[in-house]
C-alpha positions in Angstrom: 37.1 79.2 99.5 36.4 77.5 102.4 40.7 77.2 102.9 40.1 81.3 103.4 37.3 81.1 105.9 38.9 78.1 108.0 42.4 80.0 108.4 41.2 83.6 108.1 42.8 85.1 111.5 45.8 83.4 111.1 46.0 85.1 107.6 45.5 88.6 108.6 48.2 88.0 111.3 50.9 86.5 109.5 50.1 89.8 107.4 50.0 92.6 110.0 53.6 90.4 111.3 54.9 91.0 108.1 53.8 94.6 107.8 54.8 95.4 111.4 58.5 93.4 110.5 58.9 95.9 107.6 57.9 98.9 108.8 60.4 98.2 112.4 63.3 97.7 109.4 63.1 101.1 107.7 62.4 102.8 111.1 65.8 101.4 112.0 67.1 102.0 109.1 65.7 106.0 108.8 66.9 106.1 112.5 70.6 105.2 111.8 71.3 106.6 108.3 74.8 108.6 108.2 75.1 112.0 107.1 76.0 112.8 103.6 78.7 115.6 102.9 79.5 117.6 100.5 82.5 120.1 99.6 81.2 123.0 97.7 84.0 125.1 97.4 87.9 125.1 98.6 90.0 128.3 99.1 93.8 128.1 99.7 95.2 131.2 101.1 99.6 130.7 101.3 101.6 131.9 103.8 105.1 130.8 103.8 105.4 127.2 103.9 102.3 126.6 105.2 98.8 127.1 104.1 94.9 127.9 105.3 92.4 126.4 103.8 88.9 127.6 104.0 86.4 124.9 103.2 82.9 125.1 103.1 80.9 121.9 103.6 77.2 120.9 102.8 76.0 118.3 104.9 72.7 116.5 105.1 71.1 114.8 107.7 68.5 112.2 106.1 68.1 110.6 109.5 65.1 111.0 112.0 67.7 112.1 114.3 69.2 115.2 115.3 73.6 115.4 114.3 75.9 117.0 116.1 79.2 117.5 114.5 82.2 117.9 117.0 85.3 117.7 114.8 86.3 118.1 111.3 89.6 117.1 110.1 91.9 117.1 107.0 94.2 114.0 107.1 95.7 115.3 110.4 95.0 118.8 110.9 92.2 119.7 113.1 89.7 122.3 111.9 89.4 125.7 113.8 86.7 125.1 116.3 85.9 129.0 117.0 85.2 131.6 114.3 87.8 133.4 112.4 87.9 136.0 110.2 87.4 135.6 106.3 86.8 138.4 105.6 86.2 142.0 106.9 84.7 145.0 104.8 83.3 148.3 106.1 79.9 146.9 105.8 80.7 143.9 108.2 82.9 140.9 108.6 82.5 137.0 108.0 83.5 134.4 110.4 84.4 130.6 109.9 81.4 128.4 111.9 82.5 127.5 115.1 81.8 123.9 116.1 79.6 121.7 117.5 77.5 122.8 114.5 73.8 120.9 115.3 71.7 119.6 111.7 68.2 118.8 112.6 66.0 115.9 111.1 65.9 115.7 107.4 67.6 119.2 107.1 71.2 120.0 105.7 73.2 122.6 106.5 76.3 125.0 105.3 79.1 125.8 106.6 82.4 127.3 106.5 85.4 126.2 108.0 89.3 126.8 108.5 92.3 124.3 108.5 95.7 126.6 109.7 99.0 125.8 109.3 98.5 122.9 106.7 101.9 122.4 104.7 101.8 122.6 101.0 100.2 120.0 98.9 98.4 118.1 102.2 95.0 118.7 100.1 96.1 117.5 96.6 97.7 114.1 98.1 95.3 111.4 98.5 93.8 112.9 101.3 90.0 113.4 103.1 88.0 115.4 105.3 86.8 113.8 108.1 83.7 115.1 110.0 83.4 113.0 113.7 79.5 113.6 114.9 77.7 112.2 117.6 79.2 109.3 119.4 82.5 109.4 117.8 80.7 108.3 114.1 82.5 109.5 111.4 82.0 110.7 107.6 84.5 110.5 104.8 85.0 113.5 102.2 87.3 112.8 99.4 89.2 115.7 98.5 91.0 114.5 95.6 88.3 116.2 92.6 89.6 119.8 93.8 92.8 120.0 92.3 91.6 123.6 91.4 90.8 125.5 94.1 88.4 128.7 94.4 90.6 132.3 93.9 89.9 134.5 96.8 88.1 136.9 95.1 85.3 134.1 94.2 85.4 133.0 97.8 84.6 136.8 98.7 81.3 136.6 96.2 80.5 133.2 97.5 81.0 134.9 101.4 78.5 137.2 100.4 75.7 135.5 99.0 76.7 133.0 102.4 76.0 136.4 104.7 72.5 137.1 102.8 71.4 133.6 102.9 72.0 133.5 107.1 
């Protein structure tokens, strides 16, 4: 007892150290954590030799930090970075997200995007999506679980529960 009493300040600040230590590590670590993606759906539309394919993307941003993403690529095609069609009824039409697309704090977001002019079988090769945000950071999507992708009348239902949601 009398060990307690003789060293009990420097006790209570090795402790509040130790506490402050800890809590600086997982504010770093919240402030720094990458984004994780997601593909939620893949739609291959042929033309010729080459293909589009219309991705959309689910990405969430678990940092305490705003994301920007600038660029999203497939191996080596760049994604369309303004919108384009998908599709146009009478009642309106759907456009691709155009990039930067911004993800606040703790949110995630959805989006669609085009790849044009990609020649046949780029996706089903060991290949990846690549999503450059911020500072030139960049994600990794594998894309080899879709060897099946989405017919183009499901990625017209899935457009339009996308259009009510936003």
């Amino acid at each position: 007892m009398n060990f307690f009493l003789k060293y009990w300040s420097q006790l209570i600040a090795t402790i509040a150290f130790l506490l402050s230590l800890w809590s600086a590590f997982h504010t770093y670590k919240l402030t720094h954590l990458k984004p994780e993606a997601v593909i939620k759906w893949i739609n291959e539309v042929k033309d010729g030799k080459s293909s589009q394919f219309n991705v959309c993307l689910s990405v969430f941003n678990g940092s305490s930090k705003p994301v920007s993403i600038r660029k999203v690529f497939l191996n080596n095609y760049l994604a369309v970075d303004f919108p384009l069609v998908l599709v146009s009824d009478e009642n309106s039409t759907i456009y691709t997200d155009d990039l930067p697309i911004n993800i606040d704090p703790f949110k995630s977001c959805n989006f669609v995007i085009a790849f044009q002019y990609v020649t046949a079988g780029e996706l089903h090769c060991q290949g990846a999506i690549k999503l450059i945000y911020d500072s030139n950071k960049s994600i990794l999507v594998n894309t080899s679980p879709f060897s099946s992708n989405i017919d183009s009348q499901e990625m017209i239902k899935r457009l339009n529960a996308y259009r009510v949601k936003k």
